[in-house]
VEXDREN-2710 file (C-alpha; in Angstrom, 1 decimal):
% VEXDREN-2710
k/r/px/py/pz
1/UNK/85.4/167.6/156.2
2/UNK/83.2/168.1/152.7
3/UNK/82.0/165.2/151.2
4/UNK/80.6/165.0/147.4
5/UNK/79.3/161.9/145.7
6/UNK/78.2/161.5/141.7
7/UNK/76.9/159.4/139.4
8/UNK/77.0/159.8/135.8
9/UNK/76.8/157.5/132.3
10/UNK/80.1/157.0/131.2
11/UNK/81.0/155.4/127.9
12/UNK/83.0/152.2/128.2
13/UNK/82.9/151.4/124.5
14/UNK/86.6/151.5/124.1
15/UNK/87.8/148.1/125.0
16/UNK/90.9/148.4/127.0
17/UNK/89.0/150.8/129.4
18/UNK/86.3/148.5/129.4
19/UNK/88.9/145.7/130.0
20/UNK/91.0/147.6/132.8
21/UNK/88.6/149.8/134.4
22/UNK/86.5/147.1/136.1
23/UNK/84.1/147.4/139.3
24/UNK/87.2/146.0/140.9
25/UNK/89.3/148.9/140.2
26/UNK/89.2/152.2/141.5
27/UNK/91.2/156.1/140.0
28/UNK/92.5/158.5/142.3
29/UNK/94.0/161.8/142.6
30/UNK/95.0/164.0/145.4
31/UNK/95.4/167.9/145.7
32/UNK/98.0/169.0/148.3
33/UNK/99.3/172.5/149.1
34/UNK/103.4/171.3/148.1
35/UNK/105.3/168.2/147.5
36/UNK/106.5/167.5/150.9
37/UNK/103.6/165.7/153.1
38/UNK/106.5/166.9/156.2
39/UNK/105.2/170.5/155.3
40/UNK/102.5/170.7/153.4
41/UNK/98.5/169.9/153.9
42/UNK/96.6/167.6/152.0
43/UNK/93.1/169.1/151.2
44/UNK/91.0/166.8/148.6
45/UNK/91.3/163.1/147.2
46/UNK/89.2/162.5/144.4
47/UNK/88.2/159.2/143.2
48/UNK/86.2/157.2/140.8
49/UNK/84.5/154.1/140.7
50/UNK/82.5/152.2/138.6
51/UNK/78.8/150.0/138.4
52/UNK/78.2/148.8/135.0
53/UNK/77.9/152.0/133.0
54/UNK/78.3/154.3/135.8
55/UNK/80.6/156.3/136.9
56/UNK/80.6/156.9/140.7
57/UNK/82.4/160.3/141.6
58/UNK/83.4/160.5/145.4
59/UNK/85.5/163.4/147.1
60/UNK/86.8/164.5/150.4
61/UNK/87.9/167.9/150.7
62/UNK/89.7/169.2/154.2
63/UNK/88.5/172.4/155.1
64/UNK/91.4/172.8/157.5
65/UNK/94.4/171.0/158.7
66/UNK/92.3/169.0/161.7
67/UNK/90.3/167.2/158.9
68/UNK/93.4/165.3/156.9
69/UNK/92.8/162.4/159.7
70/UNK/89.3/161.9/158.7
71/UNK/89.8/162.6/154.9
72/UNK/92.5/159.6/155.4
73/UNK/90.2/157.9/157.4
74/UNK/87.6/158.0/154.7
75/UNK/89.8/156.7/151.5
76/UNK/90.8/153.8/153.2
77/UNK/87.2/152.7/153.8
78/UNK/86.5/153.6/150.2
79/UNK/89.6/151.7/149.2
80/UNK/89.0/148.8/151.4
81/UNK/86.1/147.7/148.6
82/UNK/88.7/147.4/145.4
83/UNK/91.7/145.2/145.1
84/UNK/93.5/147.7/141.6
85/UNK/94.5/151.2/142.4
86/UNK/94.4/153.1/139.2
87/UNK/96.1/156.5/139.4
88/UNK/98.4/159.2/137.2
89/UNK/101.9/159.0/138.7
90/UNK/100.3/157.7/142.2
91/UNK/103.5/155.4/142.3
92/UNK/106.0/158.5/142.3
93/UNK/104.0/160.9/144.3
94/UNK/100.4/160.7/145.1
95/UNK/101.1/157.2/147.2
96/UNK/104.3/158.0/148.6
97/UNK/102.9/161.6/150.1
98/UNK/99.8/159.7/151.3
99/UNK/102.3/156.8/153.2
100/UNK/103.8/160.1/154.4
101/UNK/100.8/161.2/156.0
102/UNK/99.1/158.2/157.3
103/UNK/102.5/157.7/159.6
104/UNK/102.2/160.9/160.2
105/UNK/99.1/160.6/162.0
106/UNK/99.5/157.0/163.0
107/UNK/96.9/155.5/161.1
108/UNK/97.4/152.2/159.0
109/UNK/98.1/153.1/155.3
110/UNK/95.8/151.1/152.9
111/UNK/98.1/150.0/150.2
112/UNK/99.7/147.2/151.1
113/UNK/97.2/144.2/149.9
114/UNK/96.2/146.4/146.5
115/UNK/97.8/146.0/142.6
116/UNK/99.0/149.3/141.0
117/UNK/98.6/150.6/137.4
118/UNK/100.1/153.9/136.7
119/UNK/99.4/155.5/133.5
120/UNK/102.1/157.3/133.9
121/UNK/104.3/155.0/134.0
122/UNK/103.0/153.3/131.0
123/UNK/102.5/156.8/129.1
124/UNK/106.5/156.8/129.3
125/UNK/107.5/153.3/128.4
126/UNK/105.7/154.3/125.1
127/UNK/106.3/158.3/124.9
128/UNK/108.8/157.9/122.0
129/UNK/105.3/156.9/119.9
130/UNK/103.8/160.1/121.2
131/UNK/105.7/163.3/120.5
132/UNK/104.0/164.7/123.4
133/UNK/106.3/168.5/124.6
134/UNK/105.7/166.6/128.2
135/UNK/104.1/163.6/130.3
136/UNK/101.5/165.7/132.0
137/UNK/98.0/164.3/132.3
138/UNK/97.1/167.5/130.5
139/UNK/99.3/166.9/127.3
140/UNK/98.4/163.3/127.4
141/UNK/94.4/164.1/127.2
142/UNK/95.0/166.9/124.3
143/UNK/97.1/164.1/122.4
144/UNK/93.6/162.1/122.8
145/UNK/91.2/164.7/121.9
146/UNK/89.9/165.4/125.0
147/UNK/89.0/168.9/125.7
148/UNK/89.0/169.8/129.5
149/UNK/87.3/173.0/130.8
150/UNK/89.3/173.5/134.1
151/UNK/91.7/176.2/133.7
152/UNK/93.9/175.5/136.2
153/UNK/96.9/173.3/137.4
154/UNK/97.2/172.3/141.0
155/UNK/100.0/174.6/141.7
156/UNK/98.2/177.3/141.0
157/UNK/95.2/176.4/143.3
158/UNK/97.5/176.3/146.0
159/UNK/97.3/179.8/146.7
160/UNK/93.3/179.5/146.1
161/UNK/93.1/177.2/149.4
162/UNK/95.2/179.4/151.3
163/UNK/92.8/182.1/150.3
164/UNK/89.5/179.9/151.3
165/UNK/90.8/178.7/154.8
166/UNK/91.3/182.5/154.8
167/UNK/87.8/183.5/154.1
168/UNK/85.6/180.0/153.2
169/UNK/83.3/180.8/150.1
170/UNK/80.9/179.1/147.6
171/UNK/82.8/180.2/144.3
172/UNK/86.3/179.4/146.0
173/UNK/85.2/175.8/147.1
174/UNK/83.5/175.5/144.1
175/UNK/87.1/176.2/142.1
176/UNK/88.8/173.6/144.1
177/UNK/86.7/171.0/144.0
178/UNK/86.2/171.3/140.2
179/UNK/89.8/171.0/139.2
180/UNK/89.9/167.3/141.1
181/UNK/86.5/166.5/139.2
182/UNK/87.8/167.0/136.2
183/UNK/91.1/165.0/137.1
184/UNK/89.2/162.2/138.5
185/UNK/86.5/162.7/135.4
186/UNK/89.2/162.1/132.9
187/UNK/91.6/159.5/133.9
188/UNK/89.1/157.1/132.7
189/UNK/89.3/158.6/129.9
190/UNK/92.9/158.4/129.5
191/UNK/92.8/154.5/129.3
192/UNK/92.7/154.5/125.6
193/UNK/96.6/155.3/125.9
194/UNK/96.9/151.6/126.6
195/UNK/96.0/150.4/123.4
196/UNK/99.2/151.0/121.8
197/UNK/100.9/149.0/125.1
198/UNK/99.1/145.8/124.3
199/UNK/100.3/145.7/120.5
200/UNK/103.5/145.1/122.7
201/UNK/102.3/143.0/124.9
202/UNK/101.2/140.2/122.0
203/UNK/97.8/141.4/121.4
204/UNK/97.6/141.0/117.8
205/UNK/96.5/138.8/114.6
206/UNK/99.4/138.5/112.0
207/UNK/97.1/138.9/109.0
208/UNK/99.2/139.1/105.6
209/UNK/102.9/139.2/104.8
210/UNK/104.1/140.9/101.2
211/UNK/107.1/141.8/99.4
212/UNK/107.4/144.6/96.9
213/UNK/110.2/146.5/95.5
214/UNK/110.6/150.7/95.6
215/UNK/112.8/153.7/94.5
216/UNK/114.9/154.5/97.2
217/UNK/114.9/159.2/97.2
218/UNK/118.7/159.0/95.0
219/UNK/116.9/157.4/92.6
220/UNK/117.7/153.8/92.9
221/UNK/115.3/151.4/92.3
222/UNK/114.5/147.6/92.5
223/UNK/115.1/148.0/96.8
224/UNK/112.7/145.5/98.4
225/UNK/110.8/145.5/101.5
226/UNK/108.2/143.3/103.2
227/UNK/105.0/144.8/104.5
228/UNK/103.4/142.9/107.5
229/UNK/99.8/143.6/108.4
230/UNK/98.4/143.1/111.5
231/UNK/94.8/143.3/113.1
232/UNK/94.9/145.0/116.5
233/UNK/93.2/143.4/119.7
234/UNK/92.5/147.0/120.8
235/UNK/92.1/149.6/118.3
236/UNK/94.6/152.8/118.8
237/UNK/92.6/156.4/119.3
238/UNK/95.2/158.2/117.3
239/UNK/97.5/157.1/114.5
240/UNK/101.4/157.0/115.4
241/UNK/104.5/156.1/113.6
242/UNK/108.1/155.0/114.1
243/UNK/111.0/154.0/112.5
244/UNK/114.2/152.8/113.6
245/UNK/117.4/151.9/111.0
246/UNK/115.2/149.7/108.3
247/UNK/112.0/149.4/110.0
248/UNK/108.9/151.5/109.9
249/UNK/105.8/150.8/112.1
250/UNK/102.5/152.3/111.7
251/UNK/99.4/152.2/114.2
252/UNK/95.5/153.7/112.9
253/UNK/93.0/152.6/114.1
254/UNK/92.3/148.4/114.4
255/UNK/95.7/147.9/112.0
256/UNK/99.5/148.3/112.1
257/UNK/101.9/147.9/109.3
258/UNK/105.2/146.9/109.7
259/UNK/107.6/147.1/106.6
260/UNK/111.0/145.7/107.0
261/UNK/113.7/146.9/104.5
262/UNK/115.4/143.5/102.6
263/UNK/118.9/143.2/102.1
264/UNK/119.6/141.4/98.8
265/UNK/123.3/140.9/98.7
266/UNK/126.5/138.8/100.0
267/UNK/126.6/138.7/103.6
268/UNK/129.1/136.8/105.6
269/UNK/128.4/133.6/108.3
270/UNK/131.1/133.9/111.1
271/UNK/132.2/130.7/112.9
272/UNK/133.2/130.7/116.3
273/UNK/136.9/129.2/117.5
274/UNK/138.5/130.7/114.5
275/UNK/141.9/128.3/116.0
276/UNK/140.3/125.7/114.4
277/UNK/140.1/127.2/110.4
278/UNK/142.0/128.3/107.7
279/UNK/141.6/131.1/106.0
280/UNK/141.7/130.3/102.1
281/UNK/142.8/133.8/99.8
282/UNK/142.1/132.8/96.9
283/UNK/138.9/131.7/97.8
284/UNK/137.9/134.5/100.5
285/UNK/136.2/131.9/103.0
286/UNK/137.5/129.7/106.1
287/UNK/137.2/126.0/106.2
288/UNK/137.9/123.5/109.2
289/UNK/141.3/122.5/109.9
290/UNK/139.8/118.8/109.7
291/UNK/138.8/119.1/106.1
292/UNK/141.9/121.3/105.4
293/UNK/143.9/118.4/104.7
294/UNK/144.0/118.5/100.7
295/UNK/144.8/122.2/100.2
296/UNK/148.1/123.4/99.7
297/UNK/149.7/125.4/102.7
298/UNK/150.6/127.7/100.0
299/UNK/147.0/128.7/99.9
300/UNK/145.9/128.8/103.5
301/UNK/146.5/130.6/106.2
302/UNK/145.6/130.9/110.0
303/UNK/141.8/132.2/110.0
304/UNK/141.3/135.0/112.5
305/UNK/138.3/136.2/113.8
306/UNK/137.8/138.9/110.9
307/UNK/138.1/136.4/108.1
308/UNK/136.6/133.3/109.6
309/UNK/133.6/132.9/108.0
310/UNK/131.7/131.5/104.7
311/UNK/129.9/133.7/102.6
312/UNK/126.6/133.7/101.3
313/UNK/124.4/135.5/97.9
314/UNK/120.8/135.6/99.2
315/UNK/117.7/137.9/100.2
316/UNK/117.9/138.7/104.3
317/UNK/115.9/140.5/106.7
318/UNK/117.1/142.4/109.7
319/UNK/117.5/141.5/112.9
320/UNK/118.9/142.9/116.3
321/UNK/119.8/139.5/118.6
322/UNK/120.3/136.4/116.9
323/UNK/116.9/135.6/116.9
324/UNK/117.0/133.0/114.1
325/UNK/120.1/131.0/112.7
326/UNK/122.4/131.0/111.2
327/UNK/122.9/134.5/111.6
328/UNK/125.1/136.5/108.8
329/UNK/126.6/139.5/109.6
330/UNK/128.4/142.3/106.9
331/UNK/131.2/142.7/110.0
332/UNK/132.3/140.4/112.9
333/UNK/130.6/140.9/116.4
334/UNK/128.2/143.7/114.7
335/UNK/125.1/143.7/116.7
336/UNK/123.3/143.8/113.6
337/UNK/122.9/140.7/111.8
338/UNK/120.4/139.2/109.2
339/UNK/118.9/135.8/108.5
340/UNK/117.7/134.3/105.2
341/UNK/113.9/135.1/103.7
342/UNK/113.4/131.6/103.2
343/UNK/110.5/129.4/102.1
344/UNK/110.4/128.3/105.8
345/UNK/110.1/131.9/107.2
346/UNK/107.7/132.3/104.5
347/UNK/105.5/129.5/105.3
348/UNK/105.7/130.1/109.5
349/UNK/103.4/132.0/111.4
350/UNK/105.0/131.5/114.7
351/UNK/108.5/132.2/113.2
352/UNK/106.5/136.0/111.5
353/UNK/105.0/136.3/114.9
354/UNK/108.3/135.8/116.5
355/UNK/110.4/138.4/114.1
356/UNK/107.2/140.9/114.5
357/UNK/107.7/140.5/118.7
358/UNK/111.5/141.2/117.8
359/UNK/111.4/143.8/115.7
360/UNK/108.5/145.9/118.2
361/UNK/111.3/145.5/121.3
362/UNK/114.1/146.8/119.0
363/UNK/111.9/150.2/117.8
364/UNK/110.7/150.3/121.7
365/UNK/114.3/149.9/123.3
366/UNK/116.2/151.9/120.6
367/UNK/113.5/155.3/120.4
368/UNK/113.1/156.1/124.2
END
């Protein structure tokens, strides 16, 4: 077994890679020469570490299928020191082929006292902000700007390691080792892709909250909106977008903007047991049998659960669960429904911070 160790300066100025990527945590990365550990060698784990503002490379590389005890061996010690595994997809295959071969060989696996953060994983729950033509850690650091100078991907440096347990050479070793330097080198890197997570996750100032009115593209104008503008926690690298029916998100930089089309209009408030209303024609509106008594029969009828409801002029916003009450809807039992823009709403920052919270679950659930 080969074993390389390096330090280098590493800049933690971002703050969710400062925040995540503690001297508690450590990356990883393996190369292997397939996907099943049953048939396949592993040859090099890669990992890095940090010490303030260093980053500590550290490798093991398996010159031939007797070393992949010691290479184990080796990353569990090196494990043993951190309590959060940081990896790229290290939950659906890194991990799982390493469990593999640790049974294999009969050696305790290390993973069972650690936390796990897969950026992956997280990559996907937010790929519909990325546009990305795949998950790869490759297209995820071109998205970020970073510019890698490796030139291969680890399926093509399979047959590479079949030609150096062939005939061992500087250059050849040299090429397989680089590829999981870079991979190692860069995950930290990738960290910034968290940012956008943690406008999900609450971290955010609600700043300012404004109506104005535009021309819709038919030409009709006098539509209103409401803009709300928020301060990030953890600035974004790259500027995204999203919309979804009639709202529009923006992240650059330290701010988002969320505008919110308004519906000014009649909209409808649905009660429930619709047994217990009439239905009044004339009037197009249900009232309760108990205060029925003074209207003609002539003018009432049974209320069903299409016409039960009251009916109401006003300005409304959006919204996708019945969030806040009462709830009007243009239909019965639409999904959709709306609540006033009231004075109340106007004046609440908790009941803002609420819809915002809403609204950023609906564009998540509804663009994956």
């Amino acid at each position: 077994m080969i074993t390389w160790h390096e330090e280098i300066i590493f800049d933690f100025s971002d703050p969710v890679t400062n925040h995540v990527f503690d001297e508690n945590s450590i990356f990883f990365d393996i190369e292997t020469t397939g996907f099943s550990p049953a048939r396949t060698q592993l040859y090099l784990i890669g990992c890095a570490t940090r010490k303030d503002d260093v980053l500590c490379l550290d490798q093991f590389f398996a010159e031939g299928t007797d070393d992949e005890p010691a290479l184990l061996t080796a990353f569990s010690k090196l494990l043993s020191d951190f309590a959060i595994i940081l990896s790229f997809n290290g939950i659906g295959f890194d991990i799982p082929y390493l469990k593999a071969k640790y049974a294999a060989h009969q050696i305790d696996d290390p993973f069972g006292s650690h936390d796990f953060l897969d950026l992956y994983k997280e990559t996907a729950r937010f790929k519909f902000l990325f546009g990305l033509p795949s998950l790869k850690q490759k297209s995820v650091e071109l998205f970020l700007g970073i510019d890698r100078v490796d030139a291969y991907s680890g399926g093509e440096l399979i047959e590479v390691y079949k030609e150096y347990r062939k005939s061992p050479s500087r250059d050849t070793l040299a090429l397989l080792r680089g590829h999981n330097y870079e991979d190692v080198l860069y995950m930290p890197k990738l960290l910034s892709i968290l940012s956008y997570r943690e406008l999900w996750e609450g971290a955010f100032t609600l700043c300012s909250i404004e109506a104005s009115e535009y021309t819709s593209m038919d030409g009709v104008s006098g539509n209103k909106e409401l803009f709300f503008a928020l301060t990030l926690s953890y600035p974004v690298p790259k500027p995204v977008s999203v919309s979804y029916d009639d709202c529009y998100l923006s992240m650059n930089g330290s701010t988002a903007r969320l505008r919110i089309r308004l519906f000014e209009g009649e909209l409808r408030f649905f009660y429930e047991n619709p047994k217990n209303y009439y239905y009044l024609p004339g009037e197009d509106l249900a009232i309760h049998k108990d205060i029925a008594s003074g209207v003609d029969k002539a003018n009432r009828i049974q209320a069903t659960a299409a016409n039960c409801y009251n009916r109401k002029y006003a300005i409304f916003l959006p919204q996708y669960e019945e969030l806040f009450t009462p709830a009007f809807r243009e239909r019965t039992r639409s999904k959709k429904c709306y609540f006033e823009l009231s004075e109340t709403f106007i004046g609440s920052a908790d009941m803002q911070r609420q819809y915002v919270r809403h609204i950023l679950t609906t564009l998540q659930s509804n663009r994956k």
